[in-house]
C-alpha positions as CSV (number, residue, x, y, z in Angstrom):
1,X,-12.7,24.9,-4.1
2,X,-15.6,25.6,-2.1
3,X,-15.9,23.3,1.3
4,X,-18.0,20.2,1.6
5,X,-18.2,17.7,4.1
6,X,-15.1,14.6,4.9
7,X,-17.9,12.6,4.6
8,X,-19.4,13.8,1.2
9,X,-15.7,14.1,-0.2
10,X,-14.9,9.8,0.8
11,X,-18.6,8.9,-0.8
12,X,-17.2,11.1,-3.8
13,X,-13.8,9.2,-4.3
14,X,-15.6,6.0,-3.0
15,X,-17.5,6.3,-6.5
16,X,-14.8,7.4,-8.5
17,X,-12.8,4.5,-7.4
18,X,-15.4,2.5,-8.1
19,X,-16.4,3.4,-11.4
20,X,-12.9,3.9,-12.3
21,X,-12.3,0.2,-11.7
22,X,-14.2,-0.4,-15.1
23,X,-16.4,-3.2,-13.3
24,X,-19.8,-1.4,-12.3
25,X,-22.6,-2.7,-13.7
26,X,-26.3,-1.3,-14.5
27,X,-27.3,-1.0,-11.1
28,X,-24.0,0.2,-9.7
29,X,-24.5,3.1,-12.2
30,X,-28.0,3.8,-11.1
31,X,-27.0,3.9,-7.8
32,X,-24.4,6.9,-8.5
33,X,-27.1,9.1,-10.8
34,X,-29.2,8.2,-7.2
35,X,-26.2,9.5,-4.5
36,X,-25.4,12.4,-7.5
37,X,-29.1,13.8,-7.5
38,X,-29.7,13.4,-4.1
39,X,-28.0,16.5,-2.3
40,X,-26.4,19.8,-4.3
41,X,-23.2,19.2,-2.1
42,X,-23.2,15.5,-4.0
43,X,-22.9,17.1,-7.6
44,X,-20.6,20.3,-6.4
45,X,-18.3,18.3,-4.5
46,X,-18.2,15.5,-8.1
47,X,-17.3,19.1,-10.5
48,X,-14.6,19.5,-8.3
49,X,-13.5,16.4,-8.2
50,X,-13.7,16.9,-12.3
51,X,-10.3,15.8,-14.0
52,X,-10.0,12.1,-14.8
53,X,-14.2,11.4,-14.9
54,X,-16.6,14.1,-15.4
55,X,-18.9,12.4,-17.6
56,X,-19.1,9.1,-15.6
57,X,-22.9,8.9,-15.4
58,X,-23.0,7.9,-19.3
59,X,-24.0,4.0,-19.1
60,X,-21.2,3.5,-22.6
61,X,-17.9,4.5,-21.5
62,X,-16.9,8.0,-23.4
63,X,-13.8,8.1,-25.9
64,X,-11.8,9.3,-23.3
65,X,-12.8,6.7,-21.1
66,X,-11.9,4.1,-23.1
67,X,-8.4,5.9,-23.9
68,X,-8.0,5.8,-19.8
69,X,-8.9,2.3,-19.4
70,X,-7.3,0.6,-22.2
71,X,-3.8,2.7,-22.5
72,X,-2.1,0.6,-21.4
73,X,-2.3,-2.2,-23.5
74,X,-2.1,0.0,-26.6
75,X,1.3,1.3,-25.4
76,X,2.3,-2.7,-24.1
77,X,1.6,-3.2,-28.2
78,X,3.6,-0.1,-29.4
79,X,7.0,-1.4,-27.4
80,X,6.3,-4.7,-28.6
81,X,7.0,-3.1,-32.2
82,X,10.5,-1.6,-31.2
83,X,13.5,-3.2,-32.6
84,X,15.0,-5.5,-30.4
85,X,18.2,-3.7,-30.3
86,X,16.5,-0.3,-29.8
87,X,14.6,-1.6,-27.1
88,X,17.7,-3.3,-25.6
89,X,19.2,0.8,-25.6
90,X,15.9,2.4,-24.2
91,X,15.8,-0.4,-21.0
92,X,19.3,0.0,-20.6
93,X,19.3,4.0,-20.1
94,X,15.7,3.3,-18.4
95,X,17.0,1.3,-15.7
96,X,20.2,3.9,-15.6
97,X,17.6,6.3,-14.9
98,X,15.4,4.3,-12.5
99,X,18.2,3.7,-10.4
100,X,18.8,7.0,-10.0
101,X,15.5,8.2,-9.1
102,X,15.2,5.7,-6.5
103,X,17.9,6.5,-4.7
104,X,17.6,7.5,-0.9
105,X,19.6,7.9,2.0
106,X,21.0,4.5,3.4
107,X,19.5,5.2,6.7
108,X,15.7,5.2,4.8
109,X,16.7,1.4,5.1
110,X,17.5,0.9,8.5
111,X,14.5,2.9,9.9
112,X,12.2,1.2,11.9
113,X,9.1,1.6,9.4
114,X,10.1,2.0,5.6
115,X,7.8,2.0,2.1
116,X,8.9,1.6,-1.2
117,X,7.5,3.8,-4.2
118,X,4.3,3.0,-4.9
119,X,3.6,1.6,-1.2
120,X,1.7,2.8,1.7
121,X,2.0,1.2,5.0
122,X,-0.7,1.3,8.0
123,X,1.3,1.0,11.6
124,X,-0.5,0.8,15.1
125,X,2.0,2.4,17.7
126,X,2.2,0.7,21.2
127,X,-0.4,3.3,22.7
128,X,-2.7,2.3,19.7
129,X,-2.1,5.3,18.0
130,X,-2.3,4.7,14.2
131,X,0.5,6.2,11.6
132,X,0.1,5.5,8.1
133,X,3.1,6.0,6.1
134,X,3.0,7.5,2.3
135,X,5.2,6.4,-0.2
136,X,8.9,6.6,-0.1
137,X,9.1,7.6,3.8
138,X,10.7,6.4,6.3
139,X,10.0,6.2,10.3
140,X,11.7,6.0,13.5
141,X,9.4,5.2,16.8
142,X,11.3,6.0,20.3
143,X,8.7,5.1,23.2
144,X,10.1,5.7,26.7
145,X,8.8,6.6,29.9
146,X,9.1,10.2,29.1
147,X,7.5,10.4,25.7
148,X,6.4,9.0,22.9
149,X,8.6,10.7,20.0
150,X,8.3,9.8,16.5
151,X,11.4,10.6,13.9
152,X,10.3,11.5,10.3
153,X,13.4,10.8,7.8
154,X,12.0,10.8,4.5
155,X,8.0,11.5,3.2
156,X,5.5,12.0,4.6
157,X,2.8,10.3,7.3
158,X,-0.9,10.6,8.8
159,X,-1.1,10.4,12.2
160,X,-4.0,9.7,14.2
161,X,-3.4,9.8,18.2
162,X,-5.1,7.4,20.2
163,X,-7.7,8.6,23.1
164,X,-7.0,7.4,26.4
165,X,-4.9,8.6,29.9
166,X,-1.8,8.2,28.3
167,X,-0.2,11.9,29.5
168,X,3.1,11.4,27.9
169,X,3.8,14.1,24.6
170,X,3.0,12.7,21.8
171,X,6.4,14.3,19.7
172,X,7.2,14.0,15.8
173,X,10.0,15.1,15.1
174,X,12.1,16.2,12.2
175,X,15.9,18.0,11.4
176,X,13.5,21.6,11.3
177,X,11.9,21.2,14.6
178,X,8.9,19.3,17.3
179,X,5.3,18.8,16.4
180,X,3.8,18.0,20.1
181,X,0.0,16.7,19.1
182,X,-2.7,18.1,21.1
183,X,-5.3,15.3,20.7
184,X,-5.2,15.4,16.9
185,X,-5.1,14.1,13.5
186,X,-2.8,15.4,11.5
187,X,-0.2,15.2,8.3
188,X,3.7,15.8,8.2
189,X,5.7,15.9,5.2
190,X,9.6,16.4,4.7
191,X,10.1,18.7,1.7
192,X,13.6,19.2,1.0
193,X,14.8,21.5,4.1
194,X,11.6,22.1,5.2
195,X,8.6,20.4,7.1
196,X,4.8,20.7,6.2
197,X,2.2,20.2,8.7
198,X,-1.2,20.1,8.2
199,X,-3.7,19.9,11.0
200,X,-6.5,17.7,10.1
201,X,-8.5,17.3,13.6
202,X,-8.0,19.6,16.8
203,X,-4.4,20.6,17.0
204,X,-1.0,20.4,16.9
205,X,2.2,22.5,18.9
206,X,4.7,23.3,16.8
207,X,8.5,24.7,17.4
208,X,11.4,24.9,15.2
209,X,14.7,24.3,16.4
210,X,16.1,27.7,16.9
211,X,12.5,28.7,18.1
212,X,12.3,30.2,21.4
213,X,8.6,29.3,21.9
214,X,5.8,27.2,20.1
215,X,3.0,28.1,18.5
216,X,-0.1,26.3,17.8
217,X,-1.7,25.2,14.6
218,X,-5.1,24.9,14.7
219,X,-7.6,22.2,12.6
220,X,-7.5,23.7,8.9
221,X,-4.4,25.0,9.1
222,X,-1.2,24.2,7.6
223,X,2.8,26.2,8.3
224,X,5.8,24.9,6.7
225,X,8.4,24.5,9.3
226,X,12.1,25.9,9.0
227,X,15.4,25.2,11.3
228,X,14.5,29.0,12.5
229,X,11.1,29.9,11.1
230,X,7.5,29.3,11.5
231,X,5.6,30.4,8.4
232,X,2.0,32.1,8.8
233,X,-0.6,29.5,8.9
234,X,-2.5,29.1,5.6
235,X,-6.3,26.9,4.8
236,X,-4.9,23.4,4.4
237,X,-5.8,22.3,1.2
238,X,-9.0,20.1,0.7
239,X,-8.5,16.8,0.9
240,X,-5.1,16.5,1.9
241,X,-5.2,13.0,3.2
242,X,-7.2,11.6,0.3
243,X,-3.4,9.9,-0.2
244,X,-4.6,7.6,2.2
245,X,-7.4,6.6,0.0
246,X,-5.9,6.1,-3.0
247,X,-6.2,9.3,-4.7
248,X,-4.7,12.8,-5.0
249,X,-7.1,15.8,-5.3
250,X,-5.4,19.0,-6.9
251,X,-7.6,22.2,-7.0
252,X,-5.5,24.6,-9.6
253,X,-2.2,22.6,-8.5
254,X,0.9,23.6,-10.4
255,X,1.9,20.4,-12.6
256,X,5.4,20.3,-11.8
257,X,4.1,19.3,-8.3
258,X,1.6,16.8,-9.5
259,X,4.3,15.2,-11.7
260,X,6.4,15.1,-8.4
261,X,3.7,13.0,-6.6
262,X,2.6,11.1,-9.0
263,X,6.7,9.7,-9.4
264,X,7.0,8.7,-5.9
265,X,4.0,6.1,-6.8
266,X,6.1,4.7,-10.4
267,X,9.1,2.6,-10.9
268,X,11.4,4.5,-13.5
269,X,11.8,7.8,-14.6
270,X,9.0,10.2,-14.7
271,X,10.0,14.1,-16.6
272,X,8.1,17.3,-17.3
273,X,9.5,19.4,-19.7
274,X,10.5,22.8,-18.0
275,X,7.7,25.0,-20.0
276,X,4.7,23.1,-18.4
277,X,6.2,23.6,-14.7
278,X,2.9,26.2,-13.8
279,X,0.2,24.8,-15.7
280,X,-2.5,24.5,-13.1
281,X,-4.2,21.4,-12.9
282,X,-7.7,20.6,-11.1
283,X,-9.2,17.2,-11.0
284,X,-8.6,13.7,-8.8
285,X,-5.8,11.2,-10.0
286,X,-5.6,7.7,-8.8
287,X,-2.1,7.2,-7.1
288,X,-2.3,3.3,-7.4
289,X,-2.2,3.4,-11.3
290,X,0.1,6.4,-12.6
291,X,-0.4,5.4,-16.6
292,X,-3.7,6.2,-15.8
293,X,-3.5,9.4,-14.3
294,X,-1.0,10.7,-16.6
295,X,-3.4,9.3,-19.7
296,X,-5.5,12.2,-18.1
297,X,-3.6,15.1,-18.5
298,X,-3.9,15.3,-22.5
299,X,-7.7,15.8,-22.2
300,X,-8.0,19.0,-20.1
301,X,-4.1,20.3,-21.0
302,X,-1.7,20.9,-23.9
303,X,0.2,18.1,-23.1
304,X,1.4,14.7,-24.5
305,X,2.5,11.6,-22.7
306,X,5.7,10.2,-24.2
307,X,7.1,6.8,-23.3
308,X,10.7,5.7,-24.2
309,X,10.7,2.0,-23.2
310,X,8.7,0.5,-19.8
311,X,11.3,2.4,-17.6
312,X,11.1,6.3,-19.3
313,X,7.6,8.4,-19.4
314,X,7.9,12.3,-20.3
315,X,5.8,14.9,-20.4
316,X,5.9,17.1,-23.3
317,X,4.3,20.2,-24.9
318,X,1.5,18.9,-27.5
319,X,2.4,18.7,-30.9
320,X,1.1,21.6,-33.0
């Protein structure tokens, strides 16, 4: 994607959410054609968006429009039509697998700061620093008079530092290593055995744990962090805290991965079938209302949504 402005990228998702909701009227409408027309950044930065709304402008909502706001109650009538014993089997093996998915280490729970899937959660720290924590994460905050450290278990959080003549390190830390803030905005996510950081404002120090020295990781950066390894720094992908907003933006994003996020927001069991894993996918997905996002997929891939019972969605090849 080419680069646009934070600013022009929030008005953008601003109006998707808003005409998304299904509620704009005349005016609200006439108002976006206005913002759309009114610089070339405002109409590049709405094709990249692309994916779920491209068409939006249209006063009647489109086919497809329709099929994304009003999917859900045609697949609420189609479960009302399975056999009560049938249905009895699907929600038993849905829960079966809902349990499962949600699983998570028992100290998620007893963390000082925990969300739920789906949930998002806005902390401000005793120095008025602000964290915000994405679904499924969980947080530890240790403030002494030595530093102010920060212990990521599980997901992923936003972190804006406070200004002020606090000179204590501002730490997050995580099994792979220390992120020491320089003044900064930034993301961290736990992936597995590794640790993503993505520098959103000034920057950020980081060291693994077998690391002899630090390096620093400048404001459009991102590394993944190993227990002895650094990896080069890389352009941190546009929009990478539009989490915090509601939406996730994908720009040629291998499905597998969007399929990943978009079941730490949904209660039950969310598959892709092994075939579609590197499909790339572009577009911007609300994270509040899954059925919605994944009622996307079908019109820009060869995909079909599948749903066995309220608790199991798949993803599957389309039919021929």
């Amino acid at each position: 994607m080419s680069q646009v402005s934070a600013r022009v990228l929030d008005e953008a998702i601003a109006w998707q959410l808003c005409l998304d909701s299904g509620e704009a009227n005349a005016q609200k409408q006439h108002e976006f054609r206005m913002w759309l027309a009114a610089h070339a950044d405002h109409a590049l930065v709405w094709r990249q968006l692309g994916g779920i709304d491209q068409h939006l402008s249209a006063a009647a909502p489109t086919p497809a429009r329709r099929a994304l706001l009003h999917g859900g109650a045609a697949r609420r009538r189609g479960v009302r039509r399975i056999s009560s014993s049938a249905l009895g089997l699907f929600l038993a093996t849905g829960i079966a697998l809902a349990l499962l998915a949600q699983q998570r280490p028992l100290g998620d729970y007893l963390a000082d700061y925990h969300t739920a899937a789906g949930e998002q959660r806005e902390v401000r720290l005793a120095d008025r620093s602000q964290v915000r924590l994405n679904s499924r994460s969980a947080l530890d905050v240790m403030f002494d008079e030595h530093e102010r450290r920060l212990v990521l278990h599980t997901g992923e959080i936003l972190i804006q530092t406070a200004k002020g003549n606090d000179t204590r390190p501002f730490v997050v830390e995580t099994p792979q290593g220390r992120l020491r803030a320089l003044g900064t905005r930034f993301l961290v996510r736990r992936t597995g055995e590794s640790t993503e950081l993505i520098v959103l404002r000034s920057a950020v120090a980081a060291k693994p744990v077998a690391a002899a020295q630090e390096r620093i990781v400048r404001s459009g950066e991102q590394v993944r962090m190993e227990r002895q390894h650094l990896s080069a720094s890389t352009r941190a992908p546009i929009a990478a805290d539009a989490w915090s907003r509601g939406m996730l933006v994908a720009d040629a994003l291998p499905l597998a991965q969007l399929i990943e996020t978009l079941g730490e927001y949904r209660s039950g069991y969310l598959s892709l079938d092994p075939s579609l894993a590197n499909l790339p996918i572009s577009g911007s997905f609300p994270l509040h209302d899954t059925d919605k996002a994944l009622a996307a997929l079908p019109l820009s891939l060869p995909v079909r949504i599948e749903h066995v019972g309220p608790w199991w969605t798949r993803v599957l090849p389309a039919k021929e």
